[in-house]
N, C-alpha and C positions, 0 to 999 in steps of 0.2 A: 504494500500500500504506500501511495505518496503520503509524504511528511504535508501538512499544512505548512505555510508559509503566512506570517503575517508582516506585511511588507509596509512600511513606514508611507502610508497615501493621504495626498492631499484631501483637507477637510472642504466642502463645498461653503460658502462663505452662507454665513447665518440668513440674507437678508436672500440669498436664490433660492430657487425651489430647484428641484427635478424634472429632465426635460423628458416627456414623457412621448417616446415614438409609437403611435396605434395608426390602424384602418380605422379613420373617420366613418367607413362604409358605416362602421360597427356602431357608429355613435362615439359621440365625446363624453370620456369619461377617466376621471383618476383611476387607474387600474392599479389592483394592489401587487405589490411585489413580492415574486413567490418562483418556487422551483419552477424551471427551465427556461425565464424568462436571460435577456442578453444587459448587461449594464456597462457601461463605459466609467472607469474611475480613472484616476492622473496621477503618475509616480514619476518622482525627478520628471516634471516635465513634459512626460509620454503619454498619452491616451492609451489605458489599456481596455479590450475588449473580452468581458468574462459572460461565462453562462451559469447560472445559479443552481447550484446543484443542491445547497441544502439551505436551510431558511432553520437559524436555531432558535427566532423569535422575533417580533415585528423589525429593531434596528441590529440583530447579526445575522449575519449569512455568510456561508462559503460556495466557492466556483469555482471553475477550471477556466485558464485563459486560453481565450482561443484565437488571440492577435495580437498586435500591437500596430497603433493608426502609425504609419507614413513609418513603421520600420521592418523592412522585407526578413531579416531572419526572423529565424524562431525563439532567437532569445535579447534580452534586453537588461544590460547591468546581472542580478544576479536572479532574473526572471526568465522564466522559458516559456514556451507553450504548452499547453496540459499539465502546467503546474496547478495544485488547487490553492488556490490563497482564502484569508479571514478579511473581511471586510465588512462595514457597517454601513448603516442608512447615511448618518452624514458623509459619507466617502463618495456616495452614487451623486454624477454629475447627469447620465443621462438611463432614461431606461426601457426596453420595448419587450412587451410579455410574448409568450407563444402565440400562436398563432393556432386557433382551433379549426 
């Protein structure tokens, strides 16, 4: 099993919300944040892209990355891809749930 990683990520500043990517089809609506949804959080810098793989209660969660924005390898400082990191609500800068 992978080790968890909880990696030093920037807090989203008090005064923003979270930018929430849905199908308008579906109607407009705050969609709650839960396993398998995709969340964008920022370390040194980087835009990382995770998917939510466990929800240990409304502000923690753990995820596997599965990118990193505008950096073509797979790994980033002492981050990889399909690493699972720990991460909180206030960490989440953007976020778009599954798609049913």
């Amino acid at each position: 099993m992978n080790d968890i990683k909880e990696p030093n990520l920037q807090k989203r500043a008090n005064n923003i919300g979270i930018i929430y990517v849905q199908d308008v089809q579906q109607g407009i609506k705050i969609p709650t944040i839960d396993i398998g949804g995709v969340v964008t959080v920022k370390y040194e810098g980087v835009t990382i892209i995770v998917k939510i793989t466990d929800k240990i209660n409304e502000t923690d969660f753990r995820g596997r990355i599965i990118g990193f924005e505008g950096i073509v390898d797979e790994n980033y400082k002492d981050l990889s891809v399909n690493d699972i990191i720990k991460f909180y609500e206030e960490n989440i800068i953007g976020y778009s749930p599954t798609k049913n």
